[in-house]
C-alpha positions as a printed Julia matrix, in Angstrom:
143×3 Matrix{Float64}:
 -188.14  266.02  -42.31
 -185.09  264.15  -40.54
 -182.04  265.6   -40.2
 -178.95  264.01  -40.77
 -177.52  261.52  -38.77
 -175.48  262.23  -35.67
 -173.58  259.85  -33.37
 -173.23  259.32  -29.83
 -171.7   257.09  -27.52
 -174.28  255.38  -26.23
 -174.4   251.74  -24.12
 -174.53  248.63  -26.15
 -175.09  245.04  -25.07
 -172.72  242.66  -25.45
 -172.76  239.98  -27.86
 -171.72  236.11  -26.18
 -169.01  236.9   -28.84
 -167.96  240.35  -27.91
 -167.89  238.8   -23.95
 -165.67  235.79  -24.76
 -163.33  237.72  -27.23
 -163.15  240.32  -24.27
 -162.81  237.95  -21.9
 -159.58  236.54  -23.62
 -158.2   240.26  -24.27
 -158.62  240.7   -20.42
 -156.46  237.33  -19.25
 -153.93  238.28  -21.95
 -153.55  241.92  -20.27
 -153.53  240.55  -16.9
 -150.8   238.39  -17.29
 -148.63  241.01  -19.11
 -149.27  242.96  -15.77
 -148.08  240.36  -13.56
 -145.04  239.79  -15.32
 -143.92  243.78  -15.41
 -144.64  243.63  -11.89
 -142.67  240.58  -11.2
 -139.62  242.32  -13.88
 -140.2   245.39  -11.65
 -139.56  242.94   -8.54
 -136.64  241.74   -9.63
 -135.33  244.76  -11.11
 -136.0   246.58   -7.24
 -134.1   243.36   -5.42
 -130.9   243.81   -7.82
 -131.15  247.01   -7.69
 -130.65  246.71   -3.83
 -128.21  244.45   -3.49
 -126.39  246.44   -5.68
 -126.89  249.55   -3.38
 -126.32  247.19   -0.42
 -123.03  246.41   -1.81
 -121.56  250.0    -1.93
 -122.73  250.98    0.87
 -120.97  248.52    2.58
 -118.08  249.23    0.31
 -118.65  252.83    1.47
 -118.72  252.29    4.95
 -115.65  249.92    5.0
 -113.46  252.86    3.14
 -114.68  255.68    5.65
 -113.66  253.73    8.54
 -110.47  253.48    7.29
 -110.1   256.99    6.23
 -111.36  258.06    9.87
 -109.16  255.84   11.27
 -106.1   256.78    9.27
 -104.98  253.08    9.0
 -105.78  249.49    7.82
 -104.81  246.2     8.69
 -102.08  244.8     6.29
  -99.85  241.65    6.31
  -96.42  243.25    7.68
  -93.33  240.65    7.96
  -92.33  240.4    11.54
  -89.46  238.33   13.37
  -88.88  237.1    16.65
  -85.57  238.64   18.33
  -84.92  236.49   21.26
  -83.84  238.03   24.55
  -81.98  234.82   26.36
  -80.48  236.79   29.47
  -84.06  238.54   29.86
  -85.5   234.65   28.88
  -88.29  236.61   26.37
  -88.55  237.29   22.73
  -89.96  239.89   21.22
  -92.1   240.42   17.66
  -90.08  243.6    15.72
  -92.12  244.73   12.2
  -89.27  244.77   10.04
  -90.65  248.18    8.42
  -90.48  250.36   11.36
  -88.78  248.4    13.94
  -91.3   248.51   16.38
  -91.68  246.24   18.93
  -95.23  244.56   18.85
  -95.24  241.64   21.0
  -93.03  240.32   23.99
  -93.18  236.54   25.01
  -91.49  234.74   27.83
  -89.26  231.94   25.62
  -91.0   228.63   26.81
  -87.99  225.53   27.82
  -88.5   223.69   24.92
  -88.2   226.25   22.32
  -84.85  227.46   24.29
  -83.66  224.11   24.01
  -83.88  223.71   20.41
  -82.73  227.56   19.62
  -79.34  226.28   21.56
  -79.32  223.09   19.63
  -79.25  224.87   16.55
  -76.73  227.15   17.41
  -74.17  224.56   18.19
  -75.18  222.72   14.95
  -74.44  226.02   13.87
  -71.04  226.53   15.32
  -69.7   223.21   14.62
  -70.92  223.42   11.06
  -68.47  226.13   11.2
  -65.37  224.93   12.65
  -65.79  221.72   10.56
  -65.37  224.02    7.48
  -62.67  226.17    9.09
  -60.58  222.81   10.22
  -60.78  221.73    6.74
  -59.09  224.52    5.29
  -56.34  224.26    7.77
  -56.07  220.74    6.99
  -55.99  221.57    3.18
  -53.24  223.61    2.93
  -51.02  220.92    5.52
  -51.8   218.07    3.0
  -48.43  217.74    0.62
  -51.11  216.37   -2.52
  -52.69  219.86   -1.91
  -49.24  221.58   -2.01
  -48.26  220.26   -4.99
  -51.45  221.21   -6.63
  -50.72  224.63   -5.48
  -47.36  224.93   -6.99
């Protein structure tokens, strides 16, 4: 008398069949693998330059909270100092005094150049009031 039939895992041989089908399963699998890994790759390098990025961002902001200041474009002029012969750079928002220059021969020429322009630009207009008012055409006009 048998009993009825159990089963068991047990080893089989493969069939050419079963190896080439296998085979085919395996490639597929592999390559699926490489790609994740390559995704996973790529994934890690953006993922540091992202994290490169702040922390330079990071860096940059504490220095200039631990420094209490930052560079900035501040307007400046040159006041010019003839009887000391310098000039000096003044920030126009608080005044201060930045840089002080000797004025160089040339550039004192032309600053006094341009102030007599200046000044006879000026008593050209103030002449030609004067001469306005003495012209008899002008007084009529006026009357």
């Amino acid at each position: 008398m048998n009993s009825h039939p159990i089963h068991r895992t047990l080893p089989v041989a493969l069939t050419r069949d079963e190896k080439v089908n296998y085979g085919w399963r395996l490639a597929g699998l592999y390559k699926d693998y490489q790609q994740v890994e390559y995704a996973k790759k790529a994934a890690a390098e953006n993922f540091k330059e992202q994290l490169d990025t702040l922390d330079a961002r990071i860096s940059h902001l504490a220095g200039i909270v631990r420094a209490g200041e930052e560079p900035r474009d501040v307007e400046c002029v040159w006041r010019y100092l003839f009887e000391t012969n310098s000039k000096e750079l003044i920030r126009t928002d608080t005044g201060e005094v930045i840089e002080t220059k000797a004025i160089e021969a040339a550039e004192r020429q032309l600053l006094l150049q341009i102030n007599q322009e200046a000044e006879a630009t000026e008593a050209a207009k103030g002449h030609g009031d004067l001469k306005g008012h003495g012209n008899p055409k002008s007084a009529q006009a006026d009357a």
